[in-house]
TORTOR-866514 format. One line per field, with one value per residue (C-alpha): x, y, z negated. Coordinates in nm, 3 decimals. Last residue first. Example, Ala and Ser with C-alpha at 12.3 -4.5 7.8 and 13.67 -1.06 7.14 Angstrom:
east = c(1.367 | 1.230)
north = c(-0.106 | -0.450)
up = c(-0.714 | -0.780)
END
This chain:
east = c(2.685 | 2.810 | 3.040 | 2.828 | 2.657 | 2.283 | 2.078 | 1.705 | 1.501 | 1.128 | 1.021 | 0.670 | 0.541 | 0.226 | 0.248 | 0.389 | 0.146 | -0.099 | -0.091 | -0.321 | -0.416 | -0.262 | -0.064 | 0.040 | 0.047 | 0.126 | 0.370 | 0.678 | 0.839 | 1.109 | 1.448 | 1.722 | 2.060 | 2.388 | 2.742 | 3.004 | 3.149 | 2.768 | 2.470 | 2.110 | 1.780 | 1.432 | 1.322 | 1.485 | 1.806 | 1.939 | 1.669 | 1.536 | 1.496 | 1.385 | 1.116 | 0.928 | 0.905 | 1.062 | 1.114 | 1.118 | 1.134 | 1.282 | 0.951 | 0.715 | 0.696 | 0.563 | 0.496 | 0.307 | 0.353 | 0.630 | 0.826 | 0.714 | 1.040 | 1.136 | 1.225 | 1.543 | 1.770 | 2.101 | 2.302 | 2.674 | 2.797 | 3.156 | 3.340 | 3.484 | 3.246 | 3.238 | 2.870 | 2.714 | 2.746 | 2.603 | 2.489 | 2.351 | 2.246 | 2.028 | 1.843 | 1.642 | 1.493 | 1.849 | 1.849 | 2.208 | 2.263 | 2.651 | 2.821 | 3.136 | 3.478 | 3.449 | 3.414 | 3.102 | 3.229 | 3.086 | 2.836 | 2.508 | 2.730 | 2.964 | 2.676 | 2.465 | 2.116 | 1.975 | 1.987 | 1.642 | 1.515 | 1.646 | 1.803 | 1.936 | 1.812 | 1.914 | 1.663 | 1.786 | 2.002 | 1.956 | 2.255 | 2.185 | 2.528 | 2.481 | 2.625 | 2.754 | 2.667 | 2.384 | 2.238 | 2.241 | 2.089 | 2.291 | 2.254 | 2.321 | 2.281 | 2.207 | 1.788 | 1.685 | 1.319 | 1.275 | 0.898 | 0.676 | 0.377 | 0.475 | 0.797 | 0.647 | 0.415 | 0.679 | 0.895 | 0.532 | 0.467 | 0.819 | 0.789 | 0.428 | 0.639 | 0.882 | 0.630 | 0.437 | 0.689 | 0.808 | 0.492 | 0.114 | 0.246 | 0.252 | 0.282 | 0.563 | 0.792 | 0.654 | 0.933 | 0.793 | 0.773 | 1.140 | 1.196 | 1.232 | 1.372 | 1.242 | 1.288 | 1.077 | 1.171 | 1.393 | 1.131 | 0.880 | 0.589 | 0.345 | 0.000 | 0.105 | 0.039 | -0.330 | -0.324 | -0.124 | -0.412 | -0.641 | -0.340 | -0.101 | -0.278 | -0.233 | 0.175 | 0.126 | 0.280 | 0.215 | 0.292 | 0.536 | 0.776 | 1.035 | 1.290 | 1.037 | 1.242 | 1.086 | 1.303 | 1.319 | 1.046 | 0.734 | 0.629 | 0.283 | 0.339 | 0.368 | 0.055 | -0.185 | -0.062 | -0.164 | -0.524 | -0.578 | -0.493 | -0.747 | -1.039 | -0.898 | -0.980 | -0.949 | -0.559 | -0.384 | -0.265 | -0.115 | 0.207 | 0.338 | 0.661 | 0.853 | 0.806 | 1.088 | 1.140 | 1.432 | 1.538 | 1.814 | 1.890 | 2.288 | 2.307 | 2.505 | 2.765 | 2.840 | 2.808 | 3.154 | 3.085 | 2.745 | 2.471 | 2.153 | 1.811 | 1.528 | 1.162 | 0.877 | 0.524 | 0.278 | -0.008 | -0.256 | -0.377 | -0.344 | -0.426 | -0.769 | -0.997 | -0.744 | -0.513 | -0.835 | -0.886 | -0.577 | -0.569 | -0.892 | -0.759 | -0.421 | -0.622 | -0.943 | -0.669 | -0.581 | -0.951 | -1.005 | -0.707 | -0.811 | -1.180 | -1.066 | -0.790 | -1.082 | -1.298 | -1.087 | -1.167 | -1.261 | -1.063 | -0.883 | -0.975 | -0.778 | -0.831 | -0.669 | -0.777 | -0.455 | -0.313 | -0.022 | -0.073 | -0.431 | -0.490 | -0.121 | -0.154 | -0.493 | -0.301 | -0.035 | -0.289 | -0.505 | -0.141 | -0.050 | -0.439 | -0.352 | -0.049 | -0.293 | -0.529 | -0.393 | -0.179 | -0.497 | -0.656 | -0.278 | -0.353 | -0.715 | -0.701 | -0.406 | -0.616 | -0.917 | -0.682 | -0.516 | -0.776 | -0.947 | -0.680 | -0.599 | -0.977 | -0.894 | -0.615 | -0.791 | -1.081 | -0.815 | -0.634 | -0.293 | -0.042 | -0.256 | -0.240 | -0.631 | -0.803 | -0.857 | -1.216 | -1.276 | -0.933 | -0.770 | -1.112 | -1.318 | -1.098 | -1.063 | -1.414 | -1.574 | -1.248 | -1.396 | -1.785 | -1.703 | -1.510 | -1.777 | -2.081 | -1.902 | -1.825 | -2.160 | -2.276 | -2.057 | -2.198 | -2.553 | -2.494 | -2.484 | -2.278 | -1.983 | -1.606 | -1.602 | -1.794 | -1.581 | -1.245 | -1.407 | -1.437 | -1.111 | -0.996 | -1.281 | -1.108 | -0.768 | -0.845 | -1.052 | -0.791 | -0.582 | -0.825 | -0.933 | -0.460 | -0.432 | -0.752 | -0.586 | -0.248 | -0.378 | -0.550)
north = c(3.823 | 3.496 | 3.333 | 3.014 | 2.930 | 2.860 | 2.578 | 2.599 | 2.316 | 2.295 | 1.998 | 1.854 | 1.631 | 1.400 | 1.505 | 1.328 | 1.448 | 1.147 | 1.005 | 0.779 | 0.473 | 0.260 | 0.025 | 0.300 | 0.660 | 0.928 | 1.232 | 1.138 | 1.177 | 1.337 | 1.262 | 1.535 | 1.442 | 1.684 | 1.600 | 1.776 | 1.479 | 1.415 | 1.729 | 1.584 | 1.764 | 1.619 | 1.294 | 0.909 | 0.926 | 0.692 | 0.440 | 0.169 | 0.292 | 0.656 | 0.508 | 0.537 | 0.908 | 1.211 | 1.558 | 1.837 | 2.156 | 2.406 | 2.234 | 2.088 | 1.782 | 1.431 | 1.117 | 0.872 | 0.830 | 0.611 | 0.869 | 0.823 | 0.582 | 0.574 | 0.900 | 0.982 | 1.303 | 1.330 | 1.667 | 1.745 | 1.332 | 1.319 | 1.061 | 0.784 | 0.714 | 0.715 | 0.947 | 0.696 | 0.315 | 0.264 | 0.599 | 0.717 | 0.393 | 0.350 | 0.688 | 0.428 | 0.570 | 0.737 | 1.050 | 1.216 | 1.557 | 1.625 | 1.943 | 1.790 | 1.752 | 1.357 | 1.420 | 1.166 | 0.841 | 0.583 | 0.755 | 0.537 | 0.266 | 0.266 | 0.416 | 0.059 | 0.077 | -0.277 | -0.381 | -0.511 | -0.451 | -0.764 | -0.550 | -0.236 | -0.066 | -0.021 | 0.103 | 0.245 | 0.529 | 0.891 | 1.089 | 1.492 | 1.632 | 1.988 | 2.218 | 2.561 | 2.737 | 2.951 | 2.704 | 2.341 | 2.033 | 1.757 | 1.356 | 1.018 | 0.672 | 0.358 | 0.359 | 0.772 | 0.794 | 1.130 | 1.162 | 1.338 | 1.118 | 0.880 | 0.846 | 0.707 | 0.500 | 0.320 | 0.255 | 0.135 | -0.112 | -0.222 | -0.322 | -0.532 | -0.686 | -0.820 | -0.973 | -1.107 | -1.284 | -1.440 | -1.600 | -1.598 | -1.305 | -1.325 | -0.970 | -0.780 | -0.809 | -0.580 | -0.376 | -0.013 | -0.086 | -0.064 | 0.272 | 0.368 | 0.704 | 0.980 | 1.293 | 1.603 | 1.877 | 2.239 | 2.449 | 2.223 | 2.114 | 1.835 | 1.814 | 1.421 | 1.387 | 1.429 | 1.224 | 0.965 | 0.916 | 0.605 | 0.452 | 0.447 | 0.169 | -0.057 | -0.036 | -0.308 | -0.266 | -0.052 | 0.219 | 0.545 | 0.445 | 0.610 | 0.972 | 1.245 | 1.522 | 1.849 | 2.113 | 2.475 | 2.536 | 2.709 | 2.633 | 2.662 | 2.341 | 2.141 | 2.279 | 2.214 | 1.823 | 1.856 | 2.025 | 1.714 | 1.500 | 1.611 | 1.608 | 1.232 | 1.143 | 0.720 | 0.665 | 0.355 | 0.246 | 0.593 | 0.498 | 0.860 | 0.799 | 1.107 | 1.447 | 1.698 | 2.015 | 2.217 | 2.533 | 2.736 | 3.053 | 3.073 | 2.774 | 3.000 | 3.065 | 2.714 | 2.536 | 2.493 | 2.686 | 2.497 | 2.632 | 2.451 | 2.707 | 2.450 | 2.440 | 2.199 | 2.238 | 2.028 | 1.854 | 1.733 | 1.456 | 1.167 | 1.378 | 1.449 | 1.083 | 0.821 | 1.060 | 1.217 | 0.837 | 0.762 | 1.095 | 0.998 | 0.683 | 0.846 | 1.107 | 0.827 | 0.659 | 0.978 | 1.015 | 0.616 | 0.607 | 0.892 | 0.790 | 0.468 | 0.624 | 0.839 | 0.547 | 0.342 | 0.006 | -0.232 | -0.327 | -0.674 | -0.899 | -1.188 | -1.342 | -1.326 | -0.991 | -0.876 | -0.727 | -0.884 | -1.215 | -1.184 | -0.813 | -0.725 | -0.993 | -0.784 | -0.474 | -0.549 | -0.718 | -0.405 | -0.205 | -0.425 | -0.442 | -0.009 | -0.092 | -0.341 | -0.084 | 0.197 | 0.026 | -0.140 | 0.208 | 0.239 | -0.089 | -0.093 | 0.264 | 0.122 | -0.166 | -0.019 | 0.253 | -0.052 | -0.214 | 0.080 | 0.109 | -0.251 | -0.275 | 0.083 | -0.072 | -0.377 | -0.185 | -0.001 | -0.313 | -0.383 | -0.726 | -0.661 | -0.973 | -1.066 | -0.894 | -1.094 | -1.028 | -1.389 | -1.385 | -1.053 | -0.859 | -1.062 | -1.043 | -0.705 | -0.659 | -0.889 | -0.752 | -0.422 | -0.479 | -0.718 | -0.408 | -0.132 | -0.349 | -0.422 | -0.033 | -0.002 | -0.190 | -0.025 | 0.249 | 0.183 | 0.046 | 0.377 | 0.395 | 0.505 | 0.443 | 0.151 | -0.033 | 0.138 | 0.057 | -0.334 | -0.295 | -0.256 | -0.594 | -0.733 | -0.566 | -0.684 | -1.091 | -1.055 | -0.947 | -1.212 | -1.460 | -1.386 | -1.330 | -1.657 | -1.884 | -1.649 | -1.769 | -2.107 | -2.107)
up = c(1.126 | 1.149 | 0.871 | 0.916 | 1.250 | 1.173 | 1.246 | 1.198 | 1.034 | 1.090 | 0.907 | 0.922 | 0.639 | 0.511 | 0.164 | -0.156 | -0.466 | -0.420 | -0.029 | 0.117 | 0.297 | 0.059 | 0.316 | 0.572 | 0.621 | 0.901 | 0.940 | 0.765 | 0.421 | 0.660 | 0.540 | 0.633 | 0.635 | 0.630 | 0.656 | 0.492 | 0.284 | 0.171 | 0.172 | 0.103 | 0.250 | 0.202 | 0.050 | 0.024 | -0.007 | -0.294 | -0.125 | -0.407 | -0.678 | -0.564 | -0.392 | -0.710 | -0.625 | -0.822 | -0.677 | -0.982 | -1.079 | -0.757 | -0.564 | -0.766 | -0.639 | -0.818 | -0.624 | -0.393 | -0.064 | -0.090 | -0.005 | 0.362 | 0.348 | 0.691 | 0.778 | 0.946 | 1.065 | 1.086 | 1.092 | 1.119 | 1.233 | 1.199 | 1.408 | 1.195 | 1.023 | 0.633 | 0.642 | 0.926 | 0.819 | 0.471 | 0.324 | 0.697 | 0.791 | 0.451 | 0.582 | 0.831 | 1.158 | 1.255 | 1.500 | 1.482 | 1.601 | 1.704 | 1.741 | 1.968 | 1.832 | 1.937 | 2.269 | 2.356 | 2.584 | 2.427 | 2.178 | 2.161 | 2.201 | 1.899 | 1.706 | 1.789 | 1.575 | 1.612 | 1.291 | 1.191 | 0.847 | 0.588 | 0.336 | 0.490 | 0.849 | 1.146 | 1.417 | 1.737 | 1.820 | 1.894 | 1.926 | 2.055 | 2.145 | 2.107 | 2.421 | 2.528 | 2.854 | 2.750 | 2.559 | 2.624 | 2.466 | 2.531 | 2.536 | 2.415 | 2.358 | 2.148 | 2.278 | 2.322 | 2.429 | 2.607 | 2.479 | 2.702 | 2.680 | 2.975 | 2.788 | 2.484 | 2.678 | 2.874 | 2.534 | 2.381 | 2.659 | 2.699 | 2.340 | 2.340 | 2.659 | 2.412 | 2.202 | 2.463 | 2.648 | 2.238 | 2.312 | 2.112 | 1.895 | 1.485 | 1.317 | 1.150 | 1.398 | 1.643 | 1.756 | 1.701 | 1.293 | 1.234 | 1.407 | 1.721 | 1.861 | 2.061 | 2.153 | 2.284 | 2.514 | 2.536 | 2.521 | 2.294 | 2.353 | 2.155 | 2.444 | 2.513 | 2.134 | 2.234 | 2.517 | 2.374 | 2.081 | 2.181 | 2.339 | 1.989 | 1.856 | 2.195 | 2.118 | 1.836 | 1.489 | 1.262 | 1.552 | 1.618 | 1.366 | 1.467 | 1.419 | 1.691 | 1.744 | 1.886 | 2.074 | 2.086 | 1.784 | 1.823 | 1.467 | 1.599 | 1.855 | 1.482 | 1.396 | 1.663 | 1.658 | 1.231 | 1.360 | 1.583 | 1.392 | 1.123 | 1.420 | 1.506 | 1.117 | 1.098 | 1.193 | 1.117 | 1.418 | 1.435 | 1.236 | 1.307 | 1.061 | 1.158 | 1.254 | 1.313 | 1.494 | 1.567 | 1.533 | 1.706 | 1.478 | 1.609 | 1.861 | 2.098 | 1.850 | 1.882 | 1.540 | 1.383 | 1.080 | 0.986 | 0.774 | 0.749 | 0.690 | 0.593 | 0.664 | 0.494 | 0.669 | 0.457 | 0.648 | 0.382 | 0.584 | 0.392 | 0.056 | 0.143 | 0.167 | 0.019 | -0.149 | -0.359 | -0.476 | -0.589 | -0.722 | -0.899 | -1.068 | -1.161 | -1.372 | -1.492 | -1.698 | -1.922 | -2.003 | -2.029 | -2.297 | -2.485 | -2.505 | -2.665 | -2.863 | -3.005 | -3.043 | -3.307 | -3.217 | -3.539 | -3.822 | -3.818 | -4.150 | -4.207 | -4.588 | -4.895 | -5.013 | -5.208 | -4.911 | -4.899 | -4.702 | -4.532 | -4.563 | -4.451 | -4.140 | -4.081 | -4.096 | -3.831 | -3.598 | -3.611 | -3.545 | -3.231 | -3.119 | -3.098 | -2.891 | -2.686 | -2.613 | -2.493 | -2.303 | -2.125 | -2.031 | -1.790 | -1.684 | -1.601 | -1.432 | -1.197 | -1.125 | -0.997 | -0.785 | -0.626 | -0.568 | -0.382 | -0.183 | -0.094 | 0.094 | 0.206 | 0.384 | 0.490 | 0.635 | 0.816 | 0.979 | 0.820 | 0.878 | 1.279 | 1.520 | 1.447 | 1.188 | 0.882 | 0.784 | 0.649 | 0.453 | 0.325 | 0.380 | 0.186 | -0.140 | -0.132 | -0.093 | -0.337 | -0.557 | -0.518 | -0.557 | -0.891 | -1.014 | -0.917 | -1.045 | -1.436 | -1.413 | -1.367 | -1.595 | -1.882 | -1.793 | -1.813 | -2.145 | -2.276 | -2.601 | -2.432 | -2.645 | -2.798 | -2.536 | -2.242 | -2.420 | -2.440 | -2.063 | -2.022 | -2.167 | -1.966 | -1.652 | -1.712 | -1.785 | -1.436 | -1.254 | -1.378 | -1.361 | -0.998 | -0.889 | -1.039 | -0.817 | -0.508 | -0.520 | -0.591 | -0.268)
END
């Protein structure tokens, strides 16, 4: 309760302080009504939502999501308007102090809100506001196709130009645009790769979200099949279950379903694609992840009895496996491929200029293609979206990498 008294006043405290940009600034009152209408609407929401609309066994239903959303973009605009204003309430501070002590006029006089800055601030506040916005309703499904030439001199010659397919992150429970699935599941069979690789995170949480879409994600094909691995949000721990029976049978569910779509799933094991006689070793293991995600990923396991010269594939949810446990192994892993951190879904790219995300803090590996000690990883910024339902400048993501045999001509 008290959580919720602080988090009122505080909001509160940020949107008067705005609203004194907007009186400066507009001299219609209208607006400043409005904006009174849009925040009250918003945290009436937000606030509704998180308690009374509480959906039963799900941390994230869609309604709560946009709920977040739109809070999210409200406050953004507040705070970015609000340091504006409080460096300019630093310099009317500064010259009242001089008025009352140096100034000669003995008393505290503070001038008044310089409407430029005022403008200024709302101008460059209204930018992040309306991405927030645009990644809400466009950006969440602007399907970006991302390919990558990898060079390798111990690939077998009969892997020369084999390409593979990867998606990542599906999270379909939160889904709301079947017609813009639809086109993205279209477009990963257009790449007409030899195998598809699926690295986790197929549901927010319960196996029932994935149901109203198997069909269509049945209809992914490759020539050489699709693979499978779980990722942190495929075991359910993020929401409460009635019995730890129901829990583990919410897992079954989704492993059965994954293979009744077409997915080979691969739990702490191993196998081959083949070509013309000569093999990759294709790893997939399951989740492990750094600071307090489940570690369940078993490499030991997954590849008892693998030659240790052989090509091998890795498929690893979580890219903090690769820095902590996979590049200083022991057996040397040419490709891995994760997801995970959806790149926060929010960022800057400009390919060749610049790749920065928040995320960036906290995974050292946390978009695209990175090279350690010879090995390669790729990290999808995945295929689905959850939390802010959206994405500003990080796109939903399908990689196409092909493998080619170095020295080769």
């Amino acid at each position: 309760m008290w959580r919720w008294i602080i988090f009122i006043v505080v909001y509160f405290a940020l949107c008067l302080y705005t609203l004194q940009a907007l009186q400066a600034a507009v001299r219609f009152p209208w607006v400043r009504f409005l904006y009174i209408a849009i925040v009250l609407v918003i945290l009436g929401n937000f606030i509704y939502q998180f308690t009374l609309g509480e959906v039963q066994g799900r941390v994230l239903s869609r309604p709560k999501s946009f709920a977040f959303g739109f809070l999210l973009a409200v406050l953004t605009f507040n705070l970015i308007t609000i340091l504006f204003l409080f460096s300019e309430d630093i310099v009317r501070l500064v010259v009242g102090i001089y008025h009352k002590f140096l100034g000669g006029k003995g008393e505290f006089t503070v001038p008044g809100r310089r409407r430029f800055l005022s403008l200024m601030a709302l101008g460059l506040a209204s930018l992040p506001f309306g991405a927030l916005l645009y990644g809400m309703f466009r950006g969440k499904y602007n399907f970006k196709v991302l390919r990558y030439t990898l060079e390798f001199k111990d690939l077998p010659e009969a892997f020369d130009g084999y390409t593979l397919t990867q998606i990542s992150d599906i999270h379909s429970g939160s889904f709301d645009n079947r017609d813009k699935i639809e086109y993205a599941v279209d477009l990963i069979n257009k790449q007409q790769s030899d195998v598809i690789l699926f690295t986790g995170d197929m549901v927010n949480n319960m196996a029932v979200e994935m149901k109203p879409w198997a069909e269509l994600f049945s209809t992914l094909s490759a020539p050489d099949g699709k693979y499978s691995v779980l990722g942190n949000h495929d075991y359910g721990d993020y929401v409460s279950w009635e019995t730890a029976e129901a829990k583990s049978q919410n897992l079954e569910d989704l492993k059965n379903l994954q293979r009744d779509m077409g997915f080979k799933l691969l739990l702490n094991e191993h196998t081959f694609l083949e070509r013309n006689g000569a093999r990759l070793a294709l790893v997939g293991v399951e989740n492990w992840g750094r600071g307090g995600f489940k570690k369940a990923g078993d490499l030991r396991k997954a590849t008892e009895g693998l030659d240790p010269a052989a090509f091998k594939i890795l498929m690893s949810h979580d890219p903090s496996h690769w820095e902590d446990q996979v590049i200083q192994d022991e057996l040397h892993y040419h490709l891995t491929l994760s997801g995970h951190t959806h790149g926060m879904q929010f960022g800057i790219e400009i390919p060749g200029w610049i790749k920065w995300s928040p995320v960036k803090w906290r995974y050292k590996y946390w978009a695209g293609i990175y090279e350690e000690l010879g090995q390669f990883i790729n990290v999808n910024r995945g295929f689905g979206f959850l939390g802010y339902p959206g994405r500003v400048g990080i796109w939903p993501e399908i990689t196409v990498i092909e493998l080619k045999r170095k020295g080769l001509t």
